[in-house]
N, C-alpha and C positions, 0 to 999 in steps of 0.2 A: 170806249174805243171798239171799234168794228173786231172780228174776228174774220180774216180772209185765207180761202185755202183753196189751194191748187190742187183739183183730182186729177190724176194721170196713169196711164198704166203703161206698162215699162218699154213697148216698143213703139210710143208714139215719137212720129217725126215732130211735131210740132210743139211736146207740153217743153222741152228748154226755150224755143223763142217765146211762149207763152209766157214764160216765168219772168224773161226778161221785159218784155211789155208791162206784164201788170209790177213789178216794181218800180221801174219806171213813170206809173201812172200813178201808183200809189206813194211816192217821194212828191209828187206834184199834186196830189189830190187831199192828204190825209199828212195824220199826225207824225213826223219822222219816225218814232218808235213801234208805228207799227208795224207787228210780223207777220209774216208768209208762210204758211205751213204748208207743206208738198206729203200728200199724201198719193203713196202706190195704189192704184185698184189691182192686186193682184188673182180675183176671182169672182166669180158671179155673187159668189156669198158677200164678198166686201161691197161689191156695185150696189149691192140692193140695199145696202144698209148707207148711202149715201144717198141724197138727191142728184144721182150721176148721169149724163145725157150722153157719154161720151166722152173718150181723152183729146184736150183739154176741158175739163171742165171747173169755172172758177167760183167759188161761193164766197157769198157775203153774210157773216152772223146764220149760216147754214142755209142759203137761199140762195140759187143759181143765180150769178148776174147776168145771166142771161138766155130768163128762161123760156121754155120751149115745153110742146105738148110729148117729147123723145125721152124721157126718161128713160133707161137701157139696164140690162144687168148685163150685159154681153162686153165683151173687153176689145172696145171697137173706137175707132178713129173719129171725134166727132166736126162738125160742117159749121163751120160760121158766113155769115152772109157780110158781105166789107163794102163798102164805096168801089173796091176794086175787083166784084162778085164774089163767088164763093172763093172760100180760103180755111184753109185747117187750124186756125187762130183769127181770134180778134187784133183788130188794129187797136195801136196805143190809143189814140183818140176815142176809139171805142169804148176800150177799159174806164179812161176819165171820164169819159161823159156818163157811164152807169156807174162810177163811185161817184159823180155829186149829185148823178139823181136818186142813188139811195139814203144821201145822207137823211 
């Protein structure tokens, strides 16, 4: 079973619709029992010690779903690119389609 976790640091607008998309994706994509772990980036020392791009950022078994050359230790807002141009979160469709291509 995958291990998925949500990096966010605490004044992002965007890591609660984040959260709700990829469980939403992940109730349609993966095993019902899998969990979501939400972790705080609350400092440069935390960012580095994640493969962090930016809040929201979602990993799979410790691997960005969706990764990028931005890795960041800075406690900063990060950019996703959508069907409906940039946007501060991935689309739901977005999240499923990189959880059945990692599987």
């Amino acid at each position: 079973m995958a291990t998925i976790e949500l990096l966010h640091i605490a004044d992002c607008p965007n890591s609660g619709e984040t959260l709700l998309r990829l469980q939403r994706a992940v109730e349609n994509t993966m095993l019902a029992n899998t969990f979501i772990k939400s972790t705080l980036i609350d400092s440069a020392e935390t960012a580095a010690s994640f493969p962090f791009a930016g809040s929201p950022t979602i990993l799979v078994d410790g691997v960005d779903l969706f990764p990028t050359d931005g890795r960041t230790n800075d406690l900063a807002c990060r950019i996703y690119l959508t069907p409906n141009g940039m946007a501060g979160a991935p689309t739901q469709q977005q999240i499923e389609a990189a959880l059945n291509a990692h599987e």
